[in-house]
N, C-alpha and C positions, 0 to 999 in steps of 0.2 A: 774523439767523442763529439760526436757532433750535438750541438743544441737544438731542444725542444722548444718551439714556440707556439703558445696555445694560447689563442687569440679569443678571448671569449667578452668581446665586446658585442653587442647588441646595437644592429642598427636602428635608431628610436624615429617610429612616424611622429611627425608631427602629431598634436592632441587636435581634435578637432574642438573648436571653439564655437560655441554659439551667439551666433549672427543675427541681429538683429536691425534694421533701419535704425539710424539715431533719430531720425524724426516720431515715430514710433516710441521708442525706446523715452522718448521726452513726453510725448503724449500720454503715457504709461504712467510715469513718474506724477506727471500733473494729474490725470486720475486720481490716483495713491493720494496723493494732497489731496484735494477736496474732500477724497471719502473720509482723512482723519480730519479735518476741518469742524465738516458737517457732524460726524460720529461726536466729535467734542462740545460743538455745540446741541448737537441734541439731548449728552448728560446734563450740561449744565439747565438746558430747559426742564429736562425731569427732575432732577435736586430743588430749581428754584420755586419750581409749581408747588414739591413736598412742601415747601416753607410756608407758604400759606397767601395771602392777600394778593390773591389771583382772581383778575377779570373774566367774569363770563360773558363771553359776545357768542354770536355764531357765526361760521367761516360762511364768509360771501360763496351762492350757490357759482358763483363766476368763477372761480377757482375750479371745481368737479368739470365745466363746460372747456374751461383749459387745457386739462388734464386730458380730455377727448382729443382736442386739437392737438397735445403733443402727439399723442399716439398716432394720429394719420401722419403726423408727421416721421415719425420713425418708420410707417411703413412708405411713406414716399421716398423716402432716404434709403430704403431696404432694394425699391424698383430702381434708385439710379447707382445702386452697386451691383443688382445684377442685369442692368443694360450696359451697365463698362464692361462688363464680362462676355458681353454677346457683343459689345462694338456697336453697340446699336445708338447713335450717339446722341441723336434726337431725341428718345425718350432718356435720355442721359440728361440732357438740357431740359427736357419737361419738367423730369423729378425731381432735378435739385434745384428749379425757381418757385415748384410748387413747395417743397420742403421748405425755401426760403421765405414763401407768403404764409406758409400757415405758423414758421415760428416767429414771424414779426405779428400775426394775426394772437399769440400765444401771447406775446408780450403786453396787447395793447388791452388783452384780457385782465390782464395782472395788474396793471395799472388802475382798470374799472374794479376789480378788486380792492385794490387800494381804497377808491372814491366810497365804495358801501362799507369800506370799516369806518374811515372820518364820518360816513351819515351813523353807523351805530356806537360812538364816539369812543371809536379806538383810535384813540395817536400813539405817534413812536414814543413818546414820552408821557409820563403818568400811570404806567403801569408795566407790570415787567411782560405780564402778556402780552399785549400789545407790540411792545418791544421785539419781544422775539420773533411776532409774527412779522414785522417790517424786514427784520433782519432776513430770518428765512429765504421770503419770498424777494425781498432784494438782491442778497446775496446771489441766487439762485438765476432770477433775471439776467446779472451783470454776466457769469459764467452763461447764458446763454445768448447773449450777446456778443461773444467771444468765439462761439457754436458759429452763430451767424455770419462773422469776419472767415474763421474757417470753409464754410458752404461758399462764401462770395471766389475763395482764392481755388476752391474746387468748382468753380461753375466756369471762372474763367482759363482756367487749365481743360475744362473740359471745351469750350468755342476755340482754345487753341490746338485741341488735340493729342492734348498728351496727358488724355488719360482715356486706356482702350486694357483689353486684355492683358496688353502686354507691360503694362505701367497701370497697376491700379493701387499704387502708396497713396497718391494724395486722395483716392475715394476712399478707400479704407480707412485714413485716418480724420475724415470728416466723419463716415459712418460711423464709426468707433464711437467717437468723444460726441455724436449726434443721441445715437443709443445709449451712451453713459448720463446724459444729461436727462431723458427720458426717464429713464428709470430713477435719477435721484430724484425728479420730480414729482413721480409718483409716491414714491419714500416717502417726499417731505410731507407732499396733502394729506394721507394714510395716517401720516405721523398727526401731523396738525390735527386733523378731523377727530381723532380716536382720543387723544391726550390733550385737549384745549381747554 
């Protein structure tokens, strides 16, 4: 009698696993923070306004003229991701020194910002309004200063060449967290302006 051997093992593919750059994958991660950061501090400003003995100032028009200058800046940030796409490497280098002048131009706005609440006598202390508004817009600064360390380490990857078509991580991850910071900042004024 001979034996039956009935083999019914399955050969198993590997699963395919989803891939992602860990630089990416970190920058993602830091996104997700800020946006719960920000989202936390913006209940806490709505709660504390409910309670009452809340400053009325009006938001320096310096702020709205910022908010302009981010925006060209996202879209000059937009031309030097898709001139790494075309290898076009000059206007690669145009657009993220002009990205890089208009968000140091963004900061120095926010700062004059600053100077016309101390004239309409908002300090960081003495009021929760106030308060918040320093934090905000500080906060907010600090992360785009960070923005800016980012652009400097994509400007010089891109004079050294290694960022083109076929390497475009460190543009993408400048553009990403460039565009992410645009638009909280837009959030934040919108926020500010509507509920102050």
């Amino acid at each position: 009698m001979s034996e039956v051997i009935n083999d019914f093992s399955v050969i198993e593919e590997p699963e395919e696993t989803l891939s992602m750059n860990p630089k990416k994958f970190i920058l993602w991660l830091f996104i997700v923070s800020i946006i719960m950061l920000f989202a936390a501090m913006t209940s806490a400003y709505l709660v504390r306004r409910a309670e009452g003995n809340w400053l009325d100032y009006t938001v320096p028009a310096v702020f709205a003229y910022s908010s302009i200058v981010l925006v060209a800046s996202s879209l000059t940030m937009h031309w030097a991701y898709i001139a790494a796409k075309k290898d076009n490497f000059r206007s690669l280098k145009i657009a993220i020194t002009i990205t890089f002048a208009l968000g140091m131009a963004f900061l120095y706005m926010q700062f004059q910002g600053w100077v016309q609440l101390v004239d309409q006598n908002v300090f960081f202390v003495g009021n929760p309004a106030g308060s918040f508004m320093y934090i905000f817009t500080g906060l907010h600064a600090f992360h785009l200063i960070s923005g800016l360390i980012v652009l400097v380490f994509a400007l010089v990857a891109a004079f050294r060449m290694k960022v083109h078509a076929k390497n475009m991580n460190q543009i993408e991850i400048a553009a990403s967290y460039w565009h992410f910071l645009d638009i909280l900042w837009l959030y934040l004024y919108f926020f500010l302006v509507y509920f102050h």
